[in-house]
N, C-alpha and C positions, 0 to 999 in steps of 0.2 A: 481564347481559352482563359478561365479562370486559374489563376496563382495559387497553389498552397498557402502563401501567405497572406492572399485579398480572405481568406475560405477564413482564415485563422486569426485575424484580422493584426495585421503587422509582423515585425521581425519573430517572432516565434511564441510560442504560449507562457502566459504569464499565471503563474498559479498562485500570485500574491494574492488575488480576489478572494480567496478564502480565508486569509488572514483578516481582510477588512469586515465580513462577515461573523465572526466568530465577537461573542461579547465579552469584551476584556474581563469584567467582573464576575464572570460565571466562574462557581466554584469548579476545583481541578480534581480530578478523580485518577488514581494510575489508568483505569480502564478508557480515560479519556486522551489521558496522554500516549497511552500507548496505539491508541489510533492515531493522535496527530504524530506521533515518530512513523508509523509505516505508512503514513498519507505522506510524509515527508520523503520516505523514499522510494515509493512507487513516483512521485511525483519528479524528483533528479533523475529516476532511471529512464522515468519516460521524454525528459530533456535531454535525454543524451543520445536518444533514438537517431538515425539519421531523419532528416525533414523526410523526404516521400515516404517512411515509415510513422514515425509519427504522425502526419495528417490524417492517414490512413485510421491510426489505430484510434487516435483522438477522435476522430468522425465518428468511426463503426462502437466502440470500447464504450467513449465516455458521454458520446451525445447521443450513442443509441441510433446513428441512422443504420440502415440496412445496406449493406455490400450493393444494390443496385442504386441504391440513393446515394451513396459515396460516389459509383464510376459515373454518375451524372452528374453529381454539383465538384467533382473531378475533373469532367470531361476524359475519362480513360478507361480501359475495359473493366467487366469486371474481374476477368479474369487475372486480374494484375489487383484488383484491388481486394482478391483473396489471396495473391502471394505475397504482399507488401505484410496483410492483417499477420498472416503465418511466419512469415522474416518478423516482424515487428514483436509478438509473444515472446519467439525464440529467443530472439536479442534480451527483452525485457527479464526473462526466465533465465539468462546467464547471468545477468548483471544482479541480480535479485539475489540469486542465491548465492553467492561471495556476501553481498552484504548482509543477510539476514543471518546467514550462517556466524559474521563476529557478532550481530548483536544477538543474538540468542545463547552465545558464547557464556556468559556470566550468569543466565538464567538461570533459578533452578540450584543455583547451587548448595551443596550440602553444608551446615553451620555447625556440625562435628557437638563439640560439649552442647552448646546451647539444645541440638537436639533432642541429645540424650538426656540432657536436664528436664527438657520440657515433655516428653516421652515418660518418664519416671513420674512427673508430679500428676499427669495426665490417669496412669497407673494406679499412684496410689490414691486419688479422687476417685476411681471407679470402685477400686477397692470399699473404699469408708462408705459409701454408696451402698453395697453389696451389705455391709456388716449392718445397716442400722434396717436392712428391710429386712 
C-alpha cells in the first residue's frame, strides 16, 4: 500500500514552494496582500488537518484529482475517501472561521470626524457643481 506520505512526498506538505515562486520585486497591492494573508491561512488551517484528512483533501481540493482517483492512488474505498473530503471541509470551516472572524474584526471600520469631514467637502463639491451648470 502506498503511504499518505510516499503520495505527498515526505513528512507532510510544505507550502513554502509558493514563496519561492512569487517575484520578490513585484509591486504589492492591498488586493495582493490580502490574498497572500488568506492563502496564509487557508494554508495553516489545512496543516493542522489531521494527516488521513489532509491527504484527502490536498488530493481531491488542490490537485483536482477525483474522489475515485484519490481511493486508488490511496488504496482505500471511496467511500471513506468521501468521508475523510467531508470530516476535512468541516474541520477546515471551524478553524476558519474563528480566524477570519478576528481578522475581519478591524475591517471596515468607522473613522467618525474624518468621515464626516470627508462627507461634507464631498457635499459641498457636488453643490458648486450644481451652481455653475
Amino acid at each position: 500500500m502506498t503511504s499518505d506520505q510516499e503520495i505527498l512526498g515526505g513528512e507532510g506538505i510544505s507550502f513554502a514552494y509558493r514563496e519561492n515562486m512569487t517575484n520578490s520585486d513585484a509591486v504589492h497591492s492591498p488586493e495582493v496582500d490580502a490574498r497572500r494573508q488568506i492563502a496564509n491561512l487557508l494554508e495553516a488551517a489545512i496543516a493542522k488537518l489531521p494527516e488521513r484528512f489532509r491527504v484527502v483533501f490536498v488530493l481531491c481540493e488542490v490537485e483536482g484529482l477525483s474522489v475515485e482517483e484519490t481511493a486508488e492512488a490511496l488504496q482505500i474505498p471511496r467511500e471513506i475517501v468521501k468521508a475523510r473530503l467531508v470530516r476535512a471541509r468541516r474541520k477546515l470551516q471551524q478553524e476558519l472561521d474563528s480566524n477570519l472572524r478576528n481578522a475581519l474584526a478591524g475591517t471596515f471600520t468607522f473613522a467618525g470626524s474624518d468621515c464626516d469631514a470627508l462627507t461634507e467637502r464631498v457635499l459641498a463639491a457636488f453643490t458648486a457643481n450644481e451652481r455653475k451648470l
